[in-house]
TIVO-759203 format. One record per residue: residue in one letter; x, y, z of N, C-alpha, C in turn. Coordinates in nm, 3 decimals. Example, Ala and Ser with C-alpha at 12.3 -4.5 7.8 and 13.67 -1.06 7.14 Angstrom:
! residues 2
A	1.319	-0.569	0.780	1.230	-0.450	0.780	1.320	-0.330	0.780;
S	1.285	-0.225	0.708	1.367	-0.106	0.714	1.290	0.003	0.787;
//
This chain:
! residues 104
X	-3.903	1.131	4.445	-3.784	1.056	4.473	-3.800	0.914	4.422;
X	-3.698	0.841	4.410	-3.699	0.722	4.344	-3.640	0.698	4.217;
X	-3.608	0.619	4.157	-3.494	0.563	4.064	-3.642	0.536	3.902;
X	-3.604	0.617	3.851	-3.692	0.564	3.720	-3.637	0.489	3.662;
X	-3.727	0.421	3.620	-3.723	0.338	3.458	-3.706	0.312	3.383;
X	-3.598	0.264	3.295	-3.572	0.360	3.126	-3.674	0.185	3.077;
X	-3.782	0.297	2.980	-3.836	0.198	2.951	-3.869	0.228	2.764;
X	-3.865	0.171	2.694	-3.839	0.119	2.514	-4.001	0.066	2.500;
X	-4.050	0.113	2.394	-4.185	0.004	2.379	-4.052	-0.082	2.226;
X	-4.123	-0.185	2.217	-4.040	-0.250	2.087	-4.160	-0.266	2.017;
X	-4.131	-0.289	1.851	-4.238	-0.304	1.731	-4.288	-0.486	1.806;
X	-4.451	-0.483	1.730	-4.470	-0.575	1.788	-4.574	-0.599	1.620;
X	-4.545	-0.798	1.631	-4.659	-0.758	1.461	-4.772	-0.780	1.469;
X	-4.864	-0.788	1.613	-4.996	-0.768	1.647	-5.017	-0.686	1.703;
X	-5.082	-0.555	1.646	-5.134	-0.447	1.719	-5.233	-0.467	1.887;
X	-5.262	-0.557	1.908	-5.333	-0.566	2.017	-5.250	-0.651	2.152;
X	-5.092	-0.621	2.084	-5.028	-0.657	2.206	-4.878	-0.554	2.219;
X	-4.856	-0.531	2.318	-4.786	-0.386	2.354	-4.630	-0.463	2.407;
X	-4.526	-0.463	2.385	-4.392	-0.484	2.464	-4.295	-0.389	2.472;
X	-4.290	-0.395	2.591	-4.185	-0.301	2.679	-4.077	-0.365	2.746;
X	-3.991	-0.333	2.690	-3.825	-0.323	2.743	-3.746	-0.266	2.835;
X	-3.710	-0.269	2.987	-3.673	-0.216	3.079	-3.550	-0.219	3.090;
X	-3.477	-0.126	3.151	-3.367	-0.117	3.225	-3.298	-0.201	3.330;
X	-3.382	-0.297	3.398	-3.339	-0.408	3.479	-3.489	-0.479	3.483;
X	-3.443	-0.598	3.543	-3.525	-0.713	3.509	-3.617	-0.695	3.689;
X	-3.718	-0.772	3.670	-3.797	-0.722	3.743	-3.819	-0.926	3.812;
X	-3.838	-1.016	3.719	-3.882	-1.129	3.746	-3.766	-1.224	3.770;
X	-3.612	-1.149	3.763	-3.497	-1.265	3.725	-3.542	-1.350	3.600;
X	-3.516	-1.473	3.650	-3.527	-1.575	3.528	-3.707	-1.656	3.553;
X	-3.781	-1.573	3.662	-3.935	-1.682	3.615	-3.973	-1.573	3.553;
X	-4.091	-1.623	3.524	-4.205	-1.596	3.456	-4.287	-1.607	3.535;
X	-4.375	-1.448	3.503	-4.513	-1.391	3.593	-4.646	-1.371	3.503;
X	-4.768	-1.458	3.466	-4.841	-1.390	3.390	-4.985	-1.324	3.487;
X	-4.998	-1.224	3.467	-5.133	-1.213	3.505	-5.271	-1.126	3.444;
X	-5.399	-1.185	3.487	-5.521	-1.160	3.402	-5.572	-1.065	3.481;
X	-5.713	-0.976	3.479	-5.805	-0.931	3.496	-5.877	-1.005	3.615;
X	-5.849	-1.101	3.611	-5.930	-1.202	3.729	-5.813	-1.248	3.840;
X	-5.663	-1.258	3.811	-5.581	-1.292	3.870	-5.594	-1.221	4.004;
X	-5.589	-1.284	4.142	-5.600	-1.243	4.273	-5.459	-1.201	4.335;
X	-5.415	-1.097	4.306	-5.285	-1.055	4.331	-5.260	-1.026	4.468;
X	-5.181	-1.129	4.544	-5.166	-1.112	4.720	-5.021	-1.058	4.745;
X	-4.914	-1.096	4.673	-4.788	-1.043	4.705	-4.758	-0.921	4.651;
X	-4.647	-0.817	4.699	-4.661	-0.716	4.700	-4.479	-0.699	4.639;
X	-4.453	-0.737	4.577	-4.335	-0.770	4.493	-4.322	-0.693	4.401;
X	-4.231	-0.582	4.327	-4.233	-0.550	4.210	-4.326	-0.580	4.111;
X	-4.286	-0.664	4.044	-4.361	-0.753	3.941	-4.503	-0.723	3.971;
X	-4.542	-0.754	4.082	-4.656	-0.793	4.158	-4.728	-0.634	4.149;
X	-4.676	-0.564	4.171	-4.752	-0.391	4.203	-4.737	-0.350	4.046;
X	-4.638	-0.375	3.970	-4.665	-0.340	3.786	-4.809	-0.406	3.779;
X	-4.817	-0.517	3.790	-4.921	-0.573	3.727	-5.013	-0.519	3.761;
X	-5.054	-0.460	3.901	-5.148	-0.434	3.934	-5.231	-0.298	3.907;
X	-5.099	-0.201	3.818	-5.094	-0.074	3.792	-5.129	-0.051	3.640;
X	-5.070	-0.175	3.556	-5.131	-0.226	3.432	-5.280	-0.245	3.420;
X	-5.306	-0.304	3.516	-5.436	-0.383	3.498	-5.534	-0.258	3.512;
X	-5.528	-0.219	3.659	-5.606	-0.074	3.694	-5.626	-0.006	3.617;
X	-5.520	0.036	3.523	-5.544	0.107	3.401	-5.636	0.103	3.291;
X	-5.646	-0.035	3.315	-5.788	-0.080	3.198	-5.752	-0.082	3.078;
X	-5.834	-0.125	2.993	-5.799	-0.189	2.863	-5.713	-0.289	2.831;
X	-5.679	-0.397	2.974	-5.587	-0.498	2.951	-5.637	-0.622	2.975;
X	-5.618	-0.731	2.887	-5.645	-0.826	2.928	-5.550	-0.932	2.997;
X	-5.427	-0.887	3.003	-5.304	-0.978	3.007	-5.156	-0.891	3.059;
X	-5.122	-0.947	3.138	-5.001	-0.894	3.155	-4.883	-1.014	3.186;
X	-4.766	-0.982	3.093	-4.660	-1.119	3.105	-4.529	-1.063	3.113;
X	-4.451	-1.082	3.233	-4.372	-1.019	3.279	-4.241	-1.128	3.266;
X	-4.142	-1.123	3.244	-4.027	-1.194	3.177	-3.891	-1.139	3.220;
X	-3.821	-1.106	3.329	-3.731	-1.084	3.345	-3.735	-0.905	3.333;
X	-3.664	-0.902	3.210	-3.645	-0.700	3.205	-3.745	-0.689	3.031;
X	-3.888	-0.781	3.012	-3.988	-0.744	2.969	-4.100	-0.766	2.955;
X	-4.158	-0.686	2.974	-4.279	-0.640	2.979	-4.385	-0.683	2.871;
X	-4.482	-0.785	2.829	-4.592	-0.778	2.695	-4.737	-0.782	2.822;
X	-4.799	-0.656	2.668	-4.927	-0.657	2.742	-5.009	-0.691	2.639;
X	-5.119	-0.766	2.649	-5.248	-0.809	2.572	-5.370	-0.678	2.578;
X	-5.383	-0.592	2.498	-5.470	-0.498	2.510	-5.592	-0.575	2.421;
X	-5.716	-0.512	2.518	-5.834	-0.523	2.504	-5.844	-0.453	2.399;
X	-5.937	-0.505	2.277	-6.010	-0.442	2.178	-6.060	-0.290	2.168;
X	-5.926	-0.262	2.106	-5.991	-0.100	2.075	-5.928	-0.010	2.175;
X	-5.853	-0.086	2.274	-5.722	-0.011	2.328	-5.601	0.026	2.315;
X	-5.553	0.156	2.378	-5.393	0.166	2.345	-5.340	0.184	2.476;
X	-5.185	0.181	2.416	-5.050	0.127	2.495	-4.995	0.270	2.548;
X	-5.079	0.371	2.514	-4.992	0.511	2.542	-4.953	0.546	2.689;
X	-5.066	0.549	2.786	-4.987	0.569	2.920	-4.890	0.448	2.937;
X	-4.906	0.345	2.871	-4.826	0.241	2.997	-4.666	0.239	3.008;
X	-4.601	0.314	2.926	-4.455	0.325	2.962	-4.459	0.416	3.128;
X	-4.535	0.563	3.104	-4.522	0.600	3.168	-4.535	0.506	3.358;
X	-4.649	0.459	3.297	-4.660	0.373	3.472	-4.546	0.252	3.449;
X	-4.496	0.234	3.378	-4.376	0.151	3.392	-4.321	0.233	3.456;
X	-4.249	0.352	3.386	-4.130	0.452	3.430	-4.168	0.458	3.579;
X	-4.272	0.517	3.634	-4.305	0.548	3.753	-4.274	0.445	3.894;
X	-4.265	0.277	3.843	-4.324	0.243	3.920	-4.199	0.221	4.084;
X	-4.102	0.288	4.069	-4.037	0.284	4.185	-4.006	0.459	4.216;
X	-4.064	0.560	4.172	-4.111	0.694	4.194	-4.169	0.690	4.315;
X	-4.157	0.764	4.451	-4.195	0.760	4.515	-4.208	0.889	4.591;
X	-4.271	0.941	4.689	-4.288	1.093	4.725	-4.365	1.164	4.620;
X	-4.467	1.138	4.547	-4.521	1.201	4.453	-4.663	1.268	4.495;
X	-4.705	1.346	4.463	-4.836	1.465	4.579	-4.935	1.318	4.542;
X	-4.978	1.313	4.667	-5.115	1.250	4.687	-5.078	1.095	4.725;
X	-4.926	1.087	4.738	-4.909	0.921	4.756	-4.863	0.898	4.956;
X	-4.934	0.860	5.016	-4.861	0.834	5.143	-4.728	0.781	5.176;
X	-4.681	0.808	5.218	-4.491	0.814	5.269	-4.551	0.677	5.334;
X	-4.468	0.561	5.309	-4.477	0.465	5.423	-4.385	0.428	5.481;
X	-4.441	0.393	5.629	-4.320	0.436	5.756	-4.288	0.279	5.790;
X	-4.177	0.282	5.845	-4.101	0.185	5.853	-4.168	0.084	5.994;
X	-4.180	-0.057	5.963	-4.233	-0.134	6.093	-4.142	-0.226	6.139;
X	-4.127	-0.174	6.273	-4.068	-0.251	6.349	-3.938	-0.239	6.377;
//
């Protein structure tokens, strides 16, 4: 359950950086960048992509811009899952993910 993604990679003229184009904007009008070292405490859209990017490995960078997406891939990495965990990331009810219950 949950509302996917329509997500576009676009040509980019450095191979070691990946951009993705979404269906709605995720940041409004700021700007979100985050690293490998970045201490991610809020739990915000934006905030759980990045964190699903990063996990993934092979990233050094993630810069989030409204409705896109650029990622800085690490040397000798590719961009192939990451639409998919874009698409996914408001998918919810999926085997192995806990249902979370409502507080309060």
């Amino acid at each position: 359950m949950g509302q996917l993604i329509t997500v576009s990679r676009k040509p980019s003229i450095r191979p070691d950086v990946a951009i993705f184009e979404l269906n709605r904007s995720l940041t409004g009008m700021g700007h979100e960048r985050y690293t490998p070292d970045t201490d991610i405490v809020r739990s915000r859209p934006v905030d759980e992509l990045a964190k699903r990017l990063l996990a993934a490995g092979g990233v050094e960078g993630v810069h989030i811009y409204s409705n896109v997406v650029t990622v800085d891939l690490a040397p000798g990495a590719k961009a192939d899952a990451m639409e998919e965990i874009i698409r996914d990331l408001f998918t919810y009810y999926r085997e192995g993910v806990e249902v979370a219950e409502p507080t309060g």
